[in-house]
Structures are given as C-alpha cells and as structure tokens.
N, C-alpha and C positions, 0 to 999 in steps of 0.2 A: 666970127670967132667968139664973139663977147656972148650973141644968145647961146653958144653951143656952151661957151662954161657957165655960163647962168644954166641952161637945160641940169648939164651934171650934178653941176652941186645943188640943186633943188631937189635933185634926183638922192641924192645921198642922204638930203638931209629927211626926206620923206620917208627913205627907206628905215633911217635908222631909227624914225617915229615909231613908223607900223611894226618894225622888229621889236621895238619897246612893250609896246602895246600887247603883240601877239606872247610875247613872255609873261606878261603881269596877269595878262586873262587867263590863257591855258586852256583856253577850251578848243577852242581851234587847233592847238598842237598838239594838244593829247590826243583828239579823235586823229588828229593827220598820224601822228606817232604810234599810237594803238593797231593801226591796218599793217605796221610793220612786222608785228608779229604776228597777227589776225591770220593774214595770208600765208605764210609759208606756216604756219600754225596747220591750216586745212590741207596743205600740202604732204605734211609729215602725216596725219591719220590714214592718208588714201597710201600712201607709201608706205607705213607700216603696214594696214590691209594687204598690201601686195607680198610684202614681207612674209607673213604668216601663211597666203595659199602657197606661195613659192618654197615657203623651207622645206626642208627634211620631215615628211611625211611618218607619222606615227604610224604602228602595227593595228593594222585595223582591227575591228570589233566585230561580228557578226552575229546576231542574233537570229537561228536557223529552227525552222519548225520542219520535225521530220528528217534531220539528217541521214537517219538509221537506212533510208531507202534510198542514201546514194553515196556510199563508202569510197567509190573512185573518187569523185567529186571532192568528198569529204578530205583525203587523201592531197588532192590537189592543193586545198586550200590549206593543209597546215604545210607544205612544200611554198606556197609564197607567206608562209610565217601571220596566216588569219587566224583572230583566238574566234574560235564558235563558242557561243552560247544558245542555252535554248532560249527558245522562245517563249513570250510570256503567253497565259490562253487569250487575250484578246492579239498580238501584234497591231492592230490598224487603230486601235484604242489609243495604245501606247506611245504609238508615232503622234497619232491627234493632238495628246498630250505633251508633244516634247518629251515623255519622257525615254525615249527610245529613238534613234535616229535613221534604222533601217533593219528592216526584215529579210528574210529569204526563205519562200514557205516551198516545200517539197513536196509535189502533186503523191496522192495515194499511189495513183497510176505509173507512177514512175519508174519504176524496176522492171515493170512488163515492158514498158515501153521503147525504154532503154535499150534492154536486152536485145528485141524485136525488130533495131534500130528503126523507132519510129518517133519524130520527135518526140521529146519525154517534158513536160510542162514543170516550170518553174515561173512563183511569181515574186516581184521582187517590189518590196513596198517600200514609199520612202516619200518624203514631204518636198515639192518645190519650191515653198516659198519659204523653208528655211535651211540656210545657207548650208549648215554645217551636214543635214541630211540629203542635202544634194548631191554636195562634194561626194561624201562615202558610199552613194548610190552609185555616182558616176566610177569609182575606183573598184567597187561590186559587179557593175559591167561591162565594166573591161575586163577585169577575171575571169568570168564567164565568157567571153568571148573568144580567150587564149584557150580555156577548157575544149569548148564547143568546137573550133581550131583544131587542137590534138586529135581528141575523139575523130572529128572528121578525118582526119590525116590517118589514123590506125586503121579504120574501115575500109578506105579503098586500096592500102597496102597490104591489107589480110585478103581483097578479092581481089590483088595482080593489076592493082592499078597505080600510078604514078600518083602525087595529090599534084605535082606541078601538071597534069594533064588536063585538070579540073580550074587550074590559075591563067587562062588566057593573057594573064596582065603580071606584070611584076613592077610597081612603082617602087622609083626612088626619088628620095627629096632630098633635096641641098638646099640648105638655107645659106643665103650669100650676105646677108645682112653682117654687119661689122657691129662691132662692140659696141661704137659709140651710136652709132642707130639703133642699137637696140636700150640703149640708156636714154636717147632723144624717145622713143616712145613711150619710156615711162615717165618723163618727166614731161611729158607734154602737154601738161596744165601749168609749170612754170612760168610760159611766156605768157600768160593770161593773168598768173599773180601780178606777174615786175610790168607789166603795161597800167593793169589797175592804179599801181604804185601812183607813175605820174601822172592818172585823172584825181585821185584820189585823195593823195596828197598836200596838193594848194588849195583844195576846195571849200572847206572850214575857213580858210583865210582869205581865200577871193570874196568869200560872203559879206564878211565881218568887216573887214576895209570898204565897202561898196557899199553894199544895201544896211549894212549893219551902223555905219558911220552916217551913212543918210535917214535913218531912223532915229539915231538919236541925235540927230544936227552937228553933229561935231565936223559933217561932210561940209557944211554950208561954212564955216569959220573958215575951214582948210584952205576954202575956193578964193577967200578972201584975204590970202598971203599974196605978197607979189612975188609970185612962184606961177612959173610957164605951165599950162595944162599939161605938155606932154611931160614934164620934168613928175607930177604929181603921179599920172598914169605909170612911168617909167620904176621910181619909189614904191610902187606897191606892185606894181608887176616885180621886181627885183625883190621886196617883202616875202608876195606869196611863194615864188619862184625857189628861195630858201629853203625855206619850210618841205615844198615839193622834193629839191635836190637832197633832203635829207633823210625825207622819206623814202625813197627810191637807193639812198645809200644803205640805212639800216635793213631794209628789208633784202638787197641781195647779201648781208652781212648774213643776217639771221638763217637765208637759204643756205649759205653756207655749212654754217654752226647743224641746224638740221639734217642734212646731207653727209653729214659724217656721224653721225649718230649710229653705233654700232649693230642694232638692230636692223637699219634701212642700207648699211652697208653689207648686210648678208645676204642680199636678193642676188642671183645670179646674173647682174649687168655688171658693167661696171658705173654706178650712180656717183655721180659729185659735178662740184663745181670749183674750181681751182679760181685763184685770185687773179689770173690774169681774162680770162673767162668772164669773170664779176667786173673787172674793171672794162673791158671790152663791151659789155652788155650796160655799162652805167654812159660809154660816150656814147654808145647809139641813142640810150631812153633818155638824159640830158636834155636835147634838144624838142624832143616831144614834150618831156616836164616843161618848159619853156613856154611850148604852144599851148598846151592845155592849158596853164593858168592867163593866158595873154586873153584866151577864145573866154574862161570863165569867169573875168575881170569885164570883159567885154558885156557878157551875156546877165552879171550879177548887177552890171551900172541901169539895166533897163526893169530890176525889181523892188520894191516900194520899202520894205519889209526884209531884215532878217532872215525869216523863216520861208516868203515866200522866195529869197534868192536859193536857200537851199532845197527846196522841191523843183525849183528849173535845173540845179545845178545837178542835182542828184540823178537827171536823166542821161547826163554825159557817162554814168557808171555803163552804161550798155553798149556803147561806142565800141569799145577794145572786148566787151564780153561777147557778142554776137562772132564776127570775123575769128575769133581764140577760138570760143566753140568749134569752127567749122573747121577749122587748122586740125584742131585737137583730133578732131570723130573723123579726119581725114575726106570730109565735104570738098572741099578744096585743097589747091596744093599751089607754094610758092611759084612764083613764073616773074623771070626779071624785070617786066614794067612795073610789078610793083614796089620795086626798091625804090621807083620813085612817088611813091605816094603814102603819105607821114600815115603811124599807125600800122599799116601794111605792111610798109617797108620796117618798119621796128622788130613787127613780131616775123616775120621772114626770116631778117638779121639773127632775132636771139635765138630760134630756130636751129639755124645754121652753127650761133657757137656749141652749142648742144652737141650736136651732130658733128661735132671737130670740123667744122668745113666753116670756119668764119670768114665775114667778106672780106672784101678785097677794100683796101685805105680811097679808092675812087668814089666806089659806092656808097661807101658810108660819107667821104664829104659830100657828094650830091642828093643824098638824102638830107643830111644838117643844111646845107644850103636852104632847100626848097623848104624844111621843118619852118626854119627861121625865118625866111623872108613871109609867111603865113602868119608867122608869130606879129611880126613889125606890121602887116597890114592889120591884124585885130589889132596892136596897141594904136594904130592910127583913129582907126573909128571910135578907139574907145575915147580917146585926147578929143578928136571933134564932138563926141557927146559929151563932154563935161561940159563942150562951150553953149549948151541947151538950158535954159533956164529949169526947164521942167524936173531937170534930174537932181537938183540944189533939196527942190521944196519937199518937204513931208510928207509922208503920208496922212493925209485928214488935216 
C-alpha cells in the first residue's frame, strides 16, 4: 500500500512539473492546439465546395454558333429559361482561355437533316479540367438529351407508333437511404479529423518530456529523485494525455461551431453534430487519446534528440489516415470484430454516431477495456526502459 501512494504522488507531482513546463514553452501546446482548428478548418472548405454544386442552380448561359438553323431547339431552350448568346468567331479559343465556359455550335447541315429526320450534328465544347465548364457541359447535356427524347417521342406518334413500344425497359429508382445516411456520407472525413486529434494531439508533448528532457539533461536529474519509475512514466503520460484530451475536446467543439455555419447548413442533408453526439464521440476517442500518447511516450523514450523523436513520432499520423481513407472511399466497411480492435473500433463507433445508430454501452466498454489495458502494457515497457542506463545519457 505504501509503494502504491508513493507511485501516486510521485505521479502527481511529475505531472504537475511537465503541465508546468508544457505551459511556460508553448510550443508543444500550440502545434497540439493549432490542429484543433486546422482540421475541421479543411473539413468546412470541402463542405462548403459541397454546398455550392448542391445549391440552387443559376439560369444558365449558352453561348450558341448558328442558332438560326435550329429554331425548335432554340425554342426549347428559352422554355427551360437558357439565355443564348452568340458565339464568339474562335469558341475553342475562348474556352482555352477560360474566357468562355461552353459552346454549342450548329452543324451547317442541320435543317436538312433535321427535317429528313436524319441525325442532325451538334457539337458541344467545353473544358474537362475546369470545374465550372464541366458542370455546365454536363447541365447542356442533359438538355439535349430531354430535346432529342421529345423529338424522338413526336416522330414515331406522327408514324402510328407508341414511343412506349420502342422503351422495352421502364426503371424506377428508390432511394432508401435515411437522412442521417445521407449526412454520414458527407461527413465522412470527420472520423479521420477527430482520430487525427488523439495521434496528434500529445505528440509535441510526448517528444519534449522524453527525448527533449534527455537532450538537455534535465531527463538524467529527474531519474535521480526518489521517485519510482513508473510513478515518473505515469506523470508524463498523465502530462501528455491532457494536452491530448484537450485537443480532441476543442476540436469536436470547433466541428460543432463549423457545422452550423449557415452556408453548410444549406446542403440538402441534414449536416450537424449535436452535443450529445460530441460528447458520445469524446468517451469513445478518450481512451484511444490515452493509448496513443502511452504508445508515443514509449516510442519517443528510444530517440536521442528532440527532432529525431519527432520524425519517429510523426509516422504514427498514418495509423488512423490509412483505415479513414478506406472507410471514407468505402474500400471497406464496418464488421463487429472490429469493435474490438483500438482505432477500428473508434472510427466504426464515430461512424455509427454519424449515421444515428450509436453503439450500444457494452461495446464501447469492451473496446475502453482492451484501448487501456494496451495503454498500461506501453506504460509498463516504457517504466522498464527508464531502468536502462542508456536512455539517461546524451546524445554525443
């Protein structure tokens, strides 16, 4: 019982050092700090983007060479409310240029051909690799397609023919997808932000207590408290672990705050995140925060240097990006075993609050379970490497 309150309060008092410490420098908590908004930062441009193809569609523009030779057509097009304009003499000039974003040129041939009902040639020009002339290519083609539709439809009822006798097929589509499925798709780089969070988070501060303390020797005085290794290992995991749990709090604040932003609430989902939502998605990612800095404290006690702790540590950024990607682009798909495996099971979870279908109070303690007893095996190894001579001394 005696080493167990010697452990704690060695534990306390180490931690209340590194908290000190991590306050007076700042560098450490401002990059941890900084990724709070960083991320849902990149979150809200892609969801704005979304925002703008999705809104309410402006009266399109057309710039037409040759209208004079297809007056139905022409006809057509101010019936779905298209302004024509002419065309300038180069059109493919102009698009080259950006300065034009699609054309619609009317074959000479056209009026004979028409007539003669013999395909009649239209060409339709328009740049792929920029955005804005795609879209309006794409909304010109479809035009064209409901045209070419009627016309077909009038020809075989002027020669005593059905057009249903010519549709072998009549699809119909149901979309069964729910609201909040179709709000988990768009948010489905969220769970990639808020996992970042807890790598991201303690790792400035796992450095800086570790390799950073063992650079400028202040590691070697520490070791020389009569203070129990794992009490000192506990102190700085508890240190970094703050830092972590605060990043991971601001940052689903901040997604919040973004998520209601009146422009990204005009996309036709329904997009948000409700506070019980955030606070559900903070007990799941908690215990991962946990791990991560227990694994990163572990992993920064074996580098000599500062800088080189943060190029080992910075490799952990890929951990939670890899698996999110595949989630995201729908490579993979949730499946219960993985609720038991840290990481996994995190971004599965936040997934699911997404998607209104949060898990069930079992799942989530048997994932914190196994998160934490992984955590307590890195703090073990890390406590038995401090009892290493090698880890005290300098570099050089």
């Amino acid at each position: 019982m005696r080493t167990t309150g010697s452990i704690w309060r060695g534990a306390q008092a180490v931690t209340r050092k590194e908290l000190r410490e991590v306050v007076r420098d700042r560098r450490s908590l401002t990059s941890a700090l900084f990724y709070a908004a960083w991320g849902p930062g990149v979150m809200a441009i892609a969801l704005m983007s979304l925002a703008r193809d999705r809104g309410p569609e402006p009266p399109l523009t057309l710039a037409v060479s040759g209208h004079s030779h297809a007056p139905a057509l022409t006809e057509f097009f101010a019936e779905r409310s298209v302004i024509l304009l002419p065309a300038p003499d180069d059109p493919a000039q102009a698009i080259r240029a950006r300065e034009l974003p699609v054309a619609l040129l009317v074959d000479d041939d056209y009026p004979g051909n028409f007539t003669a009902a013999r395909p009649a040639r239209l060409t339709l020009l328009f740049d792929a690799s920029w955005s804005d002339s795609n879209r309006k290519a794409a909304r010109v083609r479809g035009l064209l397609t409901d045209y070419a539709r009627r016309v077909g439809d009038a020809r075989l009822v002027l020669r005593g023919i059905s057009p249903s006798a010519v549709s072998p097929l009549r699809i119909a589509e149901r979309d069964l997808s729910t609201a909040a499925g179709r709000a988990a798709t768009v948010l489905a780089t969220l769970p990639i932000f808020v996992l970042l969070a807890a790598f991201i988070g303690g790792m400035g501060v796992a450095a800086d207590i570790t390799a950073g303390e063992r650079e400028r020797g202040s590691l070697e005085s520490l070791l020389l408290c009569p203070v129990p290794r794992a009490a000192i290992v506990m102190g700085k995991w508890a240190a970094a672990s703050t830092v972590c749990l605060l990043t991971i709090t601001l940052t689903l604040w901040v997604s919040q705050l973004v998520l209601r932003l009146p422009r990204i609430q005009a996309i036709d989902v329904p997009v948000g995140l409700s506070s019980a939502e955030a606070a559900g998605m903070w007990l799941v990612l908690a215990p991962l925060a946990l791990l991560a800095t227990a694994v990163q404290l572990l992993v920064a006690l074996f580098s000599k240097t500062y800088k080189e702790a943060q190029t080992h540590l910075s490799l952990f950024i890929f951990l939670p990006m890899v698996p999110g990607f595949m989630f995201a682009f729908g490579s993979i798909e949730g499946r219960p075993w993985m609720d038991a495996l840290p990481m996994l099971g995190q971004h599965v979870m936040i997934s699911g609050f997404l998607r209104g279908q949060p898990p069930s109070v079992g799942a989530v303690a048997g994932l914190t379970l196994i998160t934490l007893a992984t955590a307590v095996a890195a703090l073990a190894a890390a406590a038995h490497l401090l009892q290493r001579e090698s880890i005290v001394r300098r570099a050089g």
